[in-house]
BAKE-47696 format. One record per residue: x, y, z of N, C-alpha, C in turn. Coordinates in pm, whole numbers, padded with zeros to 5 digits, always signed. Example, Ala and Ser with C-alpha at 12.3 -4.5 7.8 and 13.67 -1.06 7.14 Angstrom:
<nodes>
+01319-00569+00780+01230-00450+00780+01320-00330+00780;+01285-00225+00708+01367-00106+00714+01290+00003+00787;
</nodes>
This chain:
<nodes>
+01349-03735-03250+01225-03658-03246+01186-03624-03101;+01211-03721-03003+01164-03712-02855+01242-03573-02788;+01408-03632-02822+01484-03492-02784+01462-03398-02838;+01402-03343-02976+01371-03256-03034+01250-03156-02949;+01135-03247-02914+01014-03210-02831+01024-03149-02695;+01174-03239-02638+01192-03200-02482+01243-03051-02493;+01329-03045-02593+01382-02909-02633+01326-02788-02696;+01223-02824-02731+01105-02742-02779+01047-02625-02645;+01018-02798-02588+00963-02781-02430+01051-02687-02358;+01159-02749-02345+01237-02668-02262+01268-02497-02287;+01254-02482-02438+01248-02337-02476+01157-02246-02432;+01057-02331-02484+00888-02300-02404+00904-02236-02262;+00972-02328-02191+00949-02284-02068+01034-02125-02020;+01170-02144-02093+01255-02019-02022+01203-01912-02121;+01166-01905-02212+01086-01788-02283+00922-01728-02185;+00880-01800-02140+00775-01814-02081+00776-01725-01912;+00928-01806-01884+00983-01773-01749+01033-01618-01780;+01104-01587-01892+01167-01463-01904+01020-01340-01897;+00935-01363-01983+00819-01272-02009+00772-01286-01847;+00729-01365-01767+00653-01353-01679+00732-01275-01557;+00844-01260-01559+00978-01200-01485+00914-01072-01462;+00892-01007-01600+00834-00899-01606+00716-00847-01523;+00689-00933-01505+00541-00858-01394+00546-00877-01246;+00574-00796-01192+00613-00768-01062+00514-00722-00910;+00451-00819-00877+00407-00693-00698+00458-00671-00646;+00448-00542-00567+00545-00480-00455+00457-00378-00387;+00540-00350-00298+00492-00224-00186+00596-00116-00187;+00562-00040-00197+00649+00111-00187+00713+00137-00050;+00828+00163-00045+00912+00183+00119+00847+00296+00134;+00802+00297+00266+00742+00392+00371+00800+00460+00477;+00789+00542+00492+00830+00621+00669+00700+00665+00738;+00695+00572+00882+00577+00617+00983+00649+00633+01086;+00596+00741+01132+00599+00808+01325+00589+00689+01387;+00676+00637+01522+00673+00593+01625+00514+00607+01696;+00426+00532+01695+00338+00522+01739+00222+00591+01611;+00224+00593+01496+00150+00655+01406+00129+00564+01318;+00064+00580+01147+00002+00470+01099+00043+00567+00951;+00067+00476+00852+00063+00541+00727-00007+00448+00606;-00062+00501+00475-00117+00428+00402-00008+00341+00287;-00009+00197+00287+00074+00097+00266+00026+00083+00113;+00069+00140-00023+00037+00070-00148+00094-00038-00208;-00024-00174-00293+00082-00242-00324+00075-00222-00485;+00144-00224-00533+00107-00187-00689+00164-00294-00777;+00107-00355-00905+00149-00395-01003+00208-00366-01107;+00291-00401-01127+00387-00378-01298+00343-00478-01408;+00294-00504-01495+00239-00647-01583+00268-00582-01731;+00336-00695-01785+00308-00736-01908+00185-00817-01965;+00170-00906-01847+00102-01030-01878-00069-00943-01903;-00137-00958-01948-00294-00882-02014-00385-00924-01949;-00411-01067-01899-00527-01140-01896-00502-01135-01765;-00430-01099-01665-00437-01123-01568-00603-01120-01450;-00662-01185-01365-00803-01148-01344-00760-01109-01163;-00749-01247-01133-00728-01232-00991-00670-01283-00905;-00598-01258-00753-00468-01267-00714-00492-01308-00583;-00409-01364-00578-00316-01417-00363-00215-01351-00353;-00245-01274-00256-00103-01228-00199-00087-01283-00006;+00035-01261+00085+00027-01250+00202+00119-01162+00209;+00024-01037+00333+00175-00942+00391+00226-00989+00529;+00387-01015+00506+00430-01034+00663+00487-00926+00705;+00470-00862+00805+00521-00746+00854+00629-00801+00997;+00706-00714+01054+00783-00762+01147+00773-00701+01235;+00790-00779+01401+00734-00702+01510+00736-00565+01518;+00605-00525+01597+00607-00391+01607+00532-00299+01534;+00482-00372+01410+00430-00342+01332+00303-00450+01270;+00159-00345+01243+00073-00428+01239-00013-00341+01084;-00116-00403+01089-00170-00353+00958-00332-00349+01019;-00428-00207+00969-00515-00153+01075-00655-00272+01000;-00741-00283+01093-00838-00428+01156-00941-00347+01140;-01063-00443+01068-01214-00392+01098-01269-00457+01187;-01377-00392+01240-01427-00453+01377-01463-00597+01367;-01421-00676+01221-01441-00842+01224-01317-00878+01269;-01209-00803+01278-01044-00839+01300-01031-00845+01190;-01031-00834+01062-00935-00866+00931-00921-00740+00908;-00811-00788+00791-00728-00664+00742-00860-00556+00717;-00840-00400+00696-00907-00308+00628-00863-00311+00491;-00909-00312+00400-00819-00332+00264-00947-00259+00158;-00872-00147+00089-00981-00135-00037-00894-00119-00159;-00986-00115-00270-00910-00144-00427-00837-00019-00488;-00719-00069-00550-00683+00071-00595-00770+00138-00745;-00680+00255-00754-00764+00289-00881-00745+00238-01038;-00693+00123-01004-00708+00044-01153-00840-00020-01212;-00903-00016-01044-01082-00075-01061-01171-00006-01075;-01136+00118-01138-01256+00213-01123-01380+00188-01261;-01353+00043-01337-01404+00074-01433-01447-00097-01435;-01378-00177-01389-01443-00289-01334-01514-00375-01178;-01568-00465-01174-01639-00516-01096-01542-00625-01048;-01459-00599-00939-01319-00661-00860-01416-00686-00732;-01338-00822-00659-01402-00775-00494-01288-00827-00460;-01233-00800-00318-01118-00815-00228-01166-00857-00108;-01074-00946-00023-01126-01008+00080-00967-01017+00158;-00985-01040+00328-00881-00986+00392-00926-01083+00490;-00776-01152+00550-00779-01281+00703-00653-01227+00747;-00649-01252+00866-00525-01250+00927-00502-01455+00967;-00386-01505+00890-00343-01646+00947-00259-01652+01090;-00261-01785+01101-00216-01874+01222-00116-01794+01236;+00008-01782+01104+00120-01776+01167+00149-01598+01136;+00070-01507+01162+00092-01385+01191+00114-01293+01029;+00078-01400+00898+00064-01322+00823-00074-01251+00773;-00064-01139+00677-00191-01107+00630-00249-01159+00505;-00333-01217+00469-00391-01277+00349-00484-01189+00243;-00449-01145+00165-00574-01074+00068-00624-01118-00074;-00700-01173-00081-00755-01262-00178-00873-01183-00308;-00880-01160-00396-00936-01071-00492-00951-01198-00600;-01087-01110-00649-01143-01208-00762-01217-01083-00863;-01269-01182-00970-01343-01081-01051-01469-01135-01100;-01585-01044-01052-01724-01079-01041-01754-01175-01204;-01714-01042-01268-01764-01049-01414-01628-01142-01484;-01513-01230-01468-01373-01256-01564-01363-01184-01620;-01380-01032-01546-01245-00946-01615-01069-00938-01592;-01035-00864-01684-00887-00854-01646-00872-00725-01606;-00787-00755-01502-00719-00573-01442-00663-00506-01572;-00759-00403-01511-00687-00295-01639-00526-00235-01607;-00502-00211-01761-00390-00166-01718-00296-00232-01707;-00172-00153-01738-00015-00264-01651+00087-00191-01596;+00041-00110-01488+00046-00072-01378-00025+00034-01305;+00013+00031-01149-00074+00105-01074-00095+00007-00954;-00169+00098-00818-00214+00026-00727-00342-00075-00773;-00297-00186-00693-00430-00300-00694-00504-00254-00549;-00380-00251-00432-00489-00223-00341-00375-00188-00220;-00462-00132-00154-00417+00001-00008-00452-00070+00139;-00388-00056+00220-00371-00122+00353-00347+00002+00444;-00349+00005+00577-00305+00092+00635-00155+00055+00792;-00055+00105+00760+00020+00051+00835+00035+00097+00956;+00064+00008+01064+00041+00076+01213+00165+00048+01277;+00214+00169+01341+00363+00157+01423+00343+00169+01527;+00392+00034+01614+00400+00064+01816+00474+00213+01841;+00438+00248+01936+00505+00363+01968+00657+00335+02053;+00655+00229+02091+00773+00137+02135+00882+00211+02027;+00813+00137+01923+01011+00151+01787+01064+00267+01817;+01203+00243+01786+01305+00331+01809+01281+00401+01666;+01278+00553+01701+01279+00600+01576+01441+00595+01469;+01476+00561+01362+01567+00571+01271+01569+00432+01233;+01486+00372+01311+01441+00186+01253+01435+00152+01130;+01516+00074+01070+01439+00068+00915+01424-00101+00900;+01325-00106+00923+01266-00305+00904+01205-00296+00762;+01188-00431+00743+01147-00484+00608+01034-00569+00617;+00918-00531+00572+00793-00583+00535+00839-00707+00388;+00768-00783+00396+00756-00862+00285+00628-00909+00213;+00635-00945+00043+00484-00992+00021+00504-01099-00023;+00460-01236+00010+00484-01371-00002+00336-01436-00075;+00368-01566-00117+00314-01677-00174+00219-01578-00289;+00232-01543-00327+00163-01419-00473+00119-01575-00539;-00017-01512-00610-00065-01627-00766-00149-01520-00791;-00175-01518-00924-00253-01466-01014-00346-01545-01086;-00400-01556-01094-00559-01611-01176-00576-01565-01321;-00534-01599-01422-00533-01580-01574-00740-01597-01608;-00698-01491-01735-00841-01571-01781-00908-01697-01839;-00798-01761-01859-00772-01865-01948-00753-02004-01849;-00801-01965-01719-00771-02022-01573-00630-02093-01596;-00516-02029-01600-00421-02071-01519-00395-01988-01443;-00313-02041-01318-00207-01984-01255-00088-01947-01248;-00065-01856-01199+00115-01800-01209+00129-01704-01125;+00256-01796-01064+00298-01782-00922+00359-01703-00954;+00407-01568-00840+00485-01460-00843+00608-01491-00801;+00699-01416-00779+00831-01426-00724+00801-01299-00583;+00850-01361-00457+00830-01259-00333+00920-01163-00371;+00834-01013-00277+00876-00881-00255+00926-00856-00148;+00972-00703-00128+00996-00688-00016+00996-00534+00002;+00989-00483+00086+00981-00336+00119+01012-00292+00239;+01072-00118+00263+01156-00078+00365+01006-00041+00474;+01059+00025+00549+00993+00079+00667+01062+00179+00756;+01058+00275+00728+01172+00358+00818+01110+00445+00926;+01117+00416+01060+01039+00465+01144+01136+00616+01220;+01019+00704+01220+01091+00826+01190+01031+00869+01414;+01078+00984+01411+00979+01069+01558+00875+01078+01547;+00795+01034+01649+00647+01084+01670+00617+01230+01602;+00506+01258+01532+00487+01379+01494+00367+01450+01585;+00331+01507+01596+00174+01586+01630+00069+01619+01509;+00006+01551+01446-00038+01559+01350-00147+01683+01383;-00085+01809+01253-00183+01901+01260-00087+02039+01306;+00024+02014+01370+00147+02080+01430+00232+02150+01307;+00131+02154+01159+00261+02230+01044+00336+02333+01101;+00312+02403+01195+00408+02519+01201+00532+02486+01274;+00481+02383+01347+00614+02293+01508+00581+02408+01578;+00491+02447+01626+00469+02515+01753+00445+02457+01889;+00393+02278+01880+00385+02243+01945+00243+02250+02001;+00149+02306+01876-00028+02297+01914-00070+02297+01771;-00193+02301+01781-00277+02283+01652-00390+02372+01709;-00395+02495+01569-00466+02592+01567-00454+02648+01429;-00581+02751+01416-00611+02757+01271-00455+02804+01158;-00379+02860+01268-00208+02904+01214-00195+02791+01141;-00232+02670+01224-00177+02561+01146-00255+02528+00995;-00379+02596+00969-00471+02526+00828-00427+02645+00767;-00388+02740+00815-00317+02846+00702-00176+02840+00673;-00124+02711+00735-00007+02721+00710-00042+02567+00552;-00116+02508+00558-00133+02455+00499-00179+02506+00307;-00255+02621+00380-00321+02702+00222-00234+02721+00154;-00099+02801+00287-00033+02917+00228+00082+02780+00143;+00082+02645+00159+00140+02553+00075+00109+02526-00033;-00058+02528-00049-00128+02454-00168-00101+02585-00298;-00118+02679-00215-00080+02785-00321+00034+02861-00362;+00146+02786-00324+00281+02824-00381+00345+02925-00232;+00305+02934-00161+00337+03011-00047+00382+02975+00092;+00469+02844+00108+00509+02785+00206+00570+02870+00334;+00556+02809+00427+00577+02843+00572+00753+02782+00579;+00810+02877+00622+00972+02811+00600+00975+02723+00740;+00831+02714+00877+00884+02593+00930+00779+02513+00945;+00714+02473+00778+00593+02401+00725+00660+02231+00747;+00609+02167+00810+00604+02027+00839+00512+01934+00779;+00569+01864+00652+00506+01820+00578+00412+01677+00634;+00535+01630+00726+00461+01506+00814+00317+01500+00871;+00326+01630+00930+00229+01671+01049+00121+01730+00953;+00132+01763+00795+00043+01823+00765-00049+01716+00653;-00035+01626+00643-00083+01466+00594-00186+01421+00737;-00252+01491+00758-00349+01475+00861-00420+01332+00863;-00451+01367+00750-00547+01211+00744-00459+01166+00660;-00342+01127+00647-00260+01010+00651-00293+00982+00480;-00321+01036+00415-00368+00993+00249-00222+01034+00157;-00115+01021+00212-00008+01054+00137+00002+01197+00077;-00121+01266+00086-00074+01397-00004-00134+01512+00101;-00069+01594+00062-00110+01731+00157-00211+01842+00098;-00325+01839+00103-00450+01931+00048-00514+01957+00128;-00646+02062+00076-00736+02117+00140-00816+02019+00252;-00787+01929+00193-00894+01807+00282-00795+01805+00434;-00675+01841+00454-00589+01812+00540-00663+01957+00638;-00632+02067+00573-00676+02194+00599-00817+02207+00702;-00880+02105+00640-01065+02099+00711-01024+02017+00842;-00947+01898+00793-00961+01833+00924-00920+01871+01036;-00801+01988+01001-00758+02094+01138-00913+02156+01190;-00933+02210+01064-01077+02321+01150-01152+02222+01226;-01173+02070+01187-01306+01978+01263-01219+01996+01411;-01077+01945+01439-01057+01882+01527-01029+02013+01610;-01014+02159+01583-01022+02291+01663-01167+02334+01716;-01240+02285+01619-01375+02282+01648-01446+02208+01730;-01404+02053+01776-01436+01958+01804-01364+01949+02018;-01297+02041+02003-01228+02088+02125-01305+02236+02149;-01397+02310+02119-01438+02396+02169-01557+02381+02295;
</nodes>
C-alpha cells in the first residue's frame, strides 16, 4: 500500500511537472543602436488560470542597462493584459547587478488571459558596443503566486540583443538631418506610399516599436523646438 502511495505521488508530480512546462516567461530578441535604447517586452504563455502574481530578475550583460526613475529603480509599467484588473508592479536594482520586478494583485485576481505582455522595460545601449554584437539578456529566479497561495517556480529565459549602427532618430529619408521631408516620409508610409530610402529604425522615434502618426508629430515638436 505504502509503495502504491509513493507511486501515486510520484505520478502526481511528473503530470504536474509536464502541465506547468507549459507556461513560459520570456523576452522577445531585440535590436538597439549603439548608444540608443529600445522597448524590452516580457510576455507570458500560461496554461496554468489562477495565476495572480510574480518574481522575476533581469540580468543584462555589460554594456547594457535598463532605463531608471529618478528613485534609481527600474522604470517598469504593466502590459496590456491589465487593462481590466487592479495589478501593481514594483522595481529594485540588487547587490549583484540584477533587476528585480515584483507584481502583486490588489484585489486576488488572476492575470487575464494566457498570453501577452505582463510588463515593458526600456533597454539602454552604451554607445561603446560594437555594432553586429549579439549578447544575451536573461530572466532568472521567476515564481508565480497562485490563487490558492502556492508557488511555482519558473524555469529561466533568455533572450538575444543584437546591437546594430547608431541611427539619427527622425533621419527616415538618410539624408543625414531631420526636417519635415522626414514626417512626410513617414505619412507617405502609414498610407501605403513608402519612400524607397524610408528607414524604418530612424522612424520609431519614440522608440514604441511601431511606426505611426505619433512618430510623425514628434518630428514636427523636435523641428519646432529648434526654431
Amino acid at each position: 500500500m505504502k509503495a502504491k502511495r509513493i507511486l501515486l505521488f510520484g505520478l502526481m508530480l511528473v503530470l504536474t511537472g509536464i502541465a506547468h512546462a507549459e507556461d513560459i516567461l520570456s523576452a522577445q530578441n531585440v535590436k538597439v543602436a549603439a548608444g540608443g535604447s529600445i522597448t524590452l517586452n516580457v510576455e507570458l504563455s500560461n496554461t496554468t488560470t489562477n495565476l495572480m502574481g510574480w518574481q522575476c530578475d533581469i540580468n543584462l550583460p555589460e554594456g547594457l542597462t535598463l532605463e531608471l526613475k529618478q528613485n534609481d529603480k527600474p522604470k517598469v509599467t504593466l502590459g496590456e493584459r491589465f487593462s481590466t484588473t487592479e495589478h501593481d508592479i514594483s522595481s529594485s536594482c540588487l547587490a549583484n547587478g540584477y533587476y528585480r520586478f515584483i507584481a502583486t494583485s490588489l484585489g486576488g485576481e488572476a492575470i487575464p488571459g494566457t498570453s501577452g505582455t505582463l510588463f515593458s522595460v526600456t533597454l539602454k545601449a552604451d554607445a561603446s558596443l560594437t555594432p553586429g554584437t549579439v549578447l544575451t539578456g536573461n530572466i532568472k529566479n521567476i515564481e508565480f503566486d497562485t490563487q490558492d497561495n502556492h508557488k511555482l517556480p519558473f524555469a529561466n529565459s533568455s533572450f538575444k540583443i543584437t546591437v546594430e549602427d547608431a541611427v539619427l532618430l527622425g533621419d527616415v529619408n538618410n539624408d543625414n538631418t531631420v526636417n519635415i521631408a522626414d514626417a512626410e516620409c513617414i505619412v507617405n508610409h502609414i498610407t501605403g506610399k513608402p519612400n524607397q530610402t524610408f528607414n524604418s529604425a530612424a522612424a520609431d522615434v519614440n522608440k514604441d516599436g511601431v511606426v505611426d502618426i505619433a512618430d510623425a508629430v514628434r518630428i514636427v515638436n523636435l523641428i519646432i523646438s529648434k526654431i
